[in-house]
N, C-alpha and C positions, 0 to 999 in steps of 0.2 A: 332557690338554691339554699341548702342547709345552712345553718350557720352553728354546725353544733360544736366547730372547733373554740368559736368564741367564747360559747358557756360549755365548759367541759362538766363532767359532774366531778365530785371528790376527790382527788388524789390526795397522795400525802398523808394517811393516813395519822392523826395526834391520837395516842389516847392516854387518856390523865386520869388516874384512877383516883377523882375525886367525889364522895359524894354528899348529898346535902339533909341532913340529920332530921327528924321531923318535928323537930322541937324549932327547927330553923324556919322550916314550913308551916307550921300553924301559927305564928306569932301573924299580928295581921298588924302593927303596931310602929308608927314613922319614927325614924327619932327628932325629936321637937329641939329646934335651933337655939332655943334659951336654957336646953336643957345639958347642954357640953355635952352629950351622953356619947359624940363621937371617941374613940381610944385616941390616944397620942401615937406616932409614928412608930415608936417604939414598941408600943403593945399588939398593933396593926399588925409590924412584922411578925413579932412573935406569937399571934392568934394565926397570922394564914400558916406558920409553919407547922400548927396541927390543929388548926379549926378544919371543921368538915365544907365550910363553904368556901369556895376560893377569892367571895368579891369581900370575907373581911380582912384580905390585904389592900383593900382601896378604901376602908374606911377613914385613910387622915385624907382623902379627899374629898370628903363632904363637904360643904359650904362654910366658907366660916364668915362674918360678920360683912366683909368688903362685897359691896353693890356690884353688880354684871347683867350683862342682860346676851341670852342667846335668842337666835331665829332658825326653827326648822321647817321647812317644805317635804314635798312628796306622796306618796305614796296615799291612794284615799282609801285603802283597804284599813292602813296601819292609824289614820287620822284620826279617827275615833276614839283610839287609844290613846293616843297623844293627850285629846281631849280630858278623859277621865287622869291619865296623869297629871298633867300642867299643874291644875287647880289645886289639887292634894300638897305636889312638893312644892308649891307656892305656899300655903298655907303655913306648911313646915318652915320655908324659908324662905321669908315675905323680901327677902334684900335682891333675889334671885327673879328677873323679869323672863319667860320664856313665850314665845311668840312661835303659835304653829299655823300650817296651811295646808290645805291637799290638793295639791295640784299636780300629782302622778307622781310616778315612779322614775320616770326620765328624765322628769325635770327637777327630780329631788335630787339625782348626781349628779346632774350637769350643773345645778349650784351649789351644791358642796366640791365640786370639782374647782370651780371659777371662784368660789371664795365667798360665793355671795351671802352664804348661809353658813352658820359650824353646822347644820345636820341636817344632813339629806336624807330620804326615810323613803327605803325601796323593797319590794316584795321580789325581786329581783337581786341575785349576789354580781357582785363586779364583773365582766367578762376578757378576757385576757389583755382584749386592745384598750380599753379603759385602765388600766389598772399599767398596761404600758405607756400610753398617752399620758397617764397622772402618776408618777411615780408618789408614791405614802399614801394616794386613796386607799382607805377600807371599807370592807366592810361587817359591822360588827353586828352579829344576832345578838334578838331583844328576847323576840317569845317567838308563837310556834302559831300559824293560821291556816287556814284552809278557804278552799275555792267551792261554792255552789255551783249548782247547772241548773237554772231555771228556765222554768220554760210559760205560757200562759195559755191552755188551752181552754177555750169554756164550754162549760158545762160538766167537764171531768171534776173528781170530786179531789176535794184537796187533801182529802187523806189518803191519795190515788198517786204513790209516788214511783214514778213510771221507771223501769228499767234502762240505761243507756251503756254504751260502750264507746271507749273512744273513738273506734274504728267507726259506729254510726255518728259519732258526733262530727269527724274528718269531711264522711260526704254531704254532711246539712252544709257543712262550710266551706265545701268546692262546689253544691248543686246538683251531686250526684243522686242526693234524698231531697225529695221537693216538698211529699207532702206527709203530713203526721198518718195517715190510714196507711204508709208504707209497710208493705208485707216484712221486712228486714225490722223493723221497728214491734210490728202486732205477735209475729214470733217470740219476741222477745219478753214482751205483754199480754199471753195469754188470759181474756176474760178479760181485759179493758176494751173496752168502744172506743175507739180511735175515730175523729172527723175525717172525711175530706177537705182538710183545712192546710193553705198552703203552711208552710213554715220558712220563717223570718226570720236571719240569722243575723243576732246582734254582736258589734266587737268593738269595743275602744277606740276610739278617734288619737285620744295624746298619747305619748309613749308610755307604755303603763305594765307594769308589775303583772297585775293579773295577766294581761294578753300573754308575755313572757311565761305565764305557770299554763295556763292552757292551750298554749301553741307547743307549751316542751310535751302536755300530756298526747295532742295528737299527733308528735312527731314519735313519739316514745311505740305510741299504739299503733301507728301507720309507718313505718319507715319507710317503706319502698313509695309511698305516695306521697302524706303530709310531708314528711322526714326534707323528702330530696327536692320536693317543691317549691317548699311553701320554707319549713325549719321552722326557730324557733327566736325569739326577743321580745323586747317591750314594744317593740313594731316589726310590721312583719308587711309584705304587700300580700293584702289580703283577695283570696280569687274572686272576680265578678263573678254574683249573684245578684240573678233580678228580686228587687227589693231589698235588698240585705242592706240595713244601717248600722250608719257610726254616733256614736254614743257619748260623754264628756264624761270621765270618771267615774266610782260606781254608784254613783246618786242618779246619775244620767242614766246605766244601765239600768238602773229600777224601775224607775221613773218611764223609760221608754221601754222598758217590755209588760208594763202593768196598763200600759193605753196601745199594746199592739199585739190584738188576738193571732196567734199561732208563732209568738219571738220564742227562740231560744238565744240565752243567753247567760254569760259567766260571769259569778256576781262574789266579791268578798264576802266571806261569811260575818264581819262585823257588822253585815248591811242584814243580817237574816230576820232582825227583826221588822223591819220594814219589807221584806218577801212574804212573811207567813199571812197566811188568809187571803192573799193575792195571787200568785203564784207560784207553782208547782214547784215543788223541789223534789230533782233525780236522784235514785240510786245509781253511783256509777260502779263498773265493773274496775275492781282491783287485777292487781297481776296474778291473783290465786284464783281468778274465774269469778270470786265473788262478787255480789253486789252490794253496797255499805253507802249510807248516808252520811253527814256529817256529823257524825254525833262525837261527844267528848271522847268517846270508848277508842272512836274507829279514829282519831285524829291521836291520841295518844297510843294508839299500837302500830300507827308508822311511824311515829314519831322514832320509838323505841327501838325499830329495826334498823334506823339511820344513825341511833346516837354515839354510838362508839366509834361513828367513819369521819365527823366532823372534823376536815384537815383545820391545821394550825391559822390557815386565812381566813376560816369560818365560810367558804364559798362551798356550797354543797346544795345539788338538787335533791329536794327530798319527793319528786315524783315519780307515780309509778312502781312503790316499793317492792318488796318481798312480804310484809307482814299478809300472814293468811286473813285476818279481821280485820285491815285497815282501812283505812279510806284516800284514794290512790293521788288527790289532791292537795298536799298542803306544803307550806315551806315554813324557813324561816325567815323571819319579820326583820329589815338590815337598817340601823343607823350607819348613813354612807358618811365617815368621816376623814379630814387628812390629819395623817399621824404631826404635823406641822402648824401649831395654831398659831395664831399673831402675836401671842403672849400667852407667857405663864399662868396667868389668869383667866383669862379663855380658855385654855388647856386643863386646869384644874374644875373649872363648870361644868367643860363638855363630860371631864370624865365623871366626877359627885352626880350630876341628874343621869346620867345613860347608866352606871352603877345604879344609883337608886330605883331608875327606871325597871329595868331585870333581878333587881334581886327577890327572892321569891317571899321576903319579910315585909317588902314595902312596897316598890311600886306595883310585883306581880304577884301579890297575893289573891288568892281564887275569887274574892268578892271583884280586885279589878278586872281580870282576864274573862271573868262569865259576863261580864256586862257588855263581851263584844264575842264571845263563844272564842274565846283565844286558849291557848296551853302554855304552861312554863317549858323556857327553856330545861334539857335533861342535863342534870349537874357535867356530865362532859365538854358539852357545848358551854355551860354558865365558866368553866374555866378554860376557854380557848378565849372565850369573849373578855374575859378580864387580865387575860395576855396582852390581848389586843390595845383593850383600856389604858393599861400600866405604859405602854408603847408610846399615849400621846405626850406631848410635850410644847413647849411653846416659847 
């Protein structure tokens, strides 16, 4: 049964005609906690009243002197990134202890929902009943990611990056396409040798973010089949297929489609570098017919066809676009927070690191976003998000 009442895509359209100066963007440069370089509250307001960026009205939130320690869970697409953050704004601000984990996307809300965590970290936006069950959950975009579709066949050549469409990828994962020499597939692959090799459909065991973007893509591509059967979440009851395995987050997806000749399977692209020279990575078919890899081009020109529809909750599917060059897989990257922290002081951290984190001066400057093939949020969404920011409280 569908569930596409629950994640609905966009409504409510915001749009904040702000944008982000490129003098803003090429600084790659933290500001250093012994260095006060933060503004006074006062300056803060009066720079966001006509600075081009919207997060420097959160600059009197930066850290100041007083010890705190946060914990964040979720998502292991976005974990990575966590990763390359943490260390940086620690550095910056050594009083500031941040503790991360990836252990999916489902269980990065459901403990930011229960309290257990300030940040839950989903590749997945809120879905109506969550967001009613938790009245002040949100969710706030960070950056911009995208989904591979890997697959392992051998002896094909790894620069041999096969055609797919959702619609084929729906019946690998109901059973209706058993084997890769599939005439629906070789059509599509004109001049590649295709095995008689069965194919292994891989999918997410915990509730997870990616399943949630590649269940929405083959609901998107299949309505009358994926759509009404099967839908779309960070779990889904997935159809019996003989042999088709479950997997533990995208380390596990790797990992078990690189030891299992003919898997297909859906992999964060933070993980791409642990794919290359192992397993194939698809072009998939966009909503213009095209076919498009994941490259920075094709991840920044959906990005760009969505940036103007990002409502004021920041909850928006960004699959399946319209852009003719895009690449029809990616979203955005959510710190699942409640607008409600224990204290003022917990409430001033969560916002200074998730600020610091997004801004494209400091923590998403292009040196950190390429070490995981990620994108900056598009200055509309960077001030929906610092709405959002400005909202917690404690």
């Amino acid at each position: 049964m569908s569930i596409r009442g629950r994640y609905k895509k966009g409504v409510g359209v915001v749009l904040i005609g702000i944008a982000i100066t490129a003098a803003a963007c090429s600084s790659s440069s933290s500001p250093k906690a012994s260095s006060k370089s933060s503004p006074s509250t006062s300056a803060a307001v009066a720079s966001s009243q006509s600075s081009s960026n919207p997060l420097d009205s959160l600059e009197s939130y930066l850290p100041s002197s007083q010890n705190v320690s946060l914990t964040e869970t979720g998502s292991t697409l976005l974990y990575p990134l966590f990763n390359v953050w943490v260390p940086e704004f620690q550095a910056h601000y050594p009083n500031y202890s941040v503790t991360t984990n990836g252990t999916g996307s489902g269980t990065g809300i459901s403990s930011a929902s229960n309290g257990t965590v300030q940040i839950g970290a989903s590749d997945a936006y809120l879905s109506n009943s969550q967001t009613s069950a938790t009245p002040g959950l949100m969710n706030i975009p960070l950056d911009i990611s995208a989904q591979m579709i890997n697959y392992n066949i051998p002896g094909l050549s790894s620069s041999t990056n096969l055609k797919l469409t959702g619609g084929l990828l729906a019946k690998m994962y109901t059973g209706k396409i058993t084997n890769w020499n599939d005439p629906a597939i070789a059509q599509l692959n004109p001049g590649v040798t295709l095995p008689n090799l069965t194919i292994v459909p891989l999918h997410r065991s915990d509730g997870s973010g990616d399943t949630f973007l590649f269940s929405t893509l083959l609901s998107d591509t299949d309505p009358s089949g994926w759509g009404t059967s099967v839908g779309e979440g960070t779990s889904v009851s997935w159809p019996t297929v003989p042999g088709a395995l479950a997997e533990n987050g995208n380390g596990g997806m790797v990992s078990g489609c690189q030891k299992t000749p003919g898997c297909i399977a859906y992999i964060g692209i933070s993980y791409q570098s642990q794919t290359q020279g192992t397993l194939g990575e698809a072009q998939v078919q966009n909503k213009s017919g095209n076919f498009e890899l994941p490259t920075s081009q094709a991840i920044a020109a959906e990005a760009a066809s969505f940036a103007s529809s990002t409502p004021a909750s920041g909850a928006i599917s960004l699959i399946y676009g319209p852009a003719q060059d895009g690449y029809p897989i990616i979203n955005y990257e959510y710190a699942i927070v409640m607008k409600t922290q224990r204290s003022a002081t917990v409430a001033q951290a969560v916002k200074s690191f998730l600020a610091w984190c997004m801004d494209p001066r400091y923590g998403s400057v292009p040196s950190n976003l390429a070490k995981v093939s990620f994108q900056p949020l598009p200055p509309s969404a960077i001030a929906v998000a610092a709405k959002e920011l400005a909202s917690i409280t404690g």
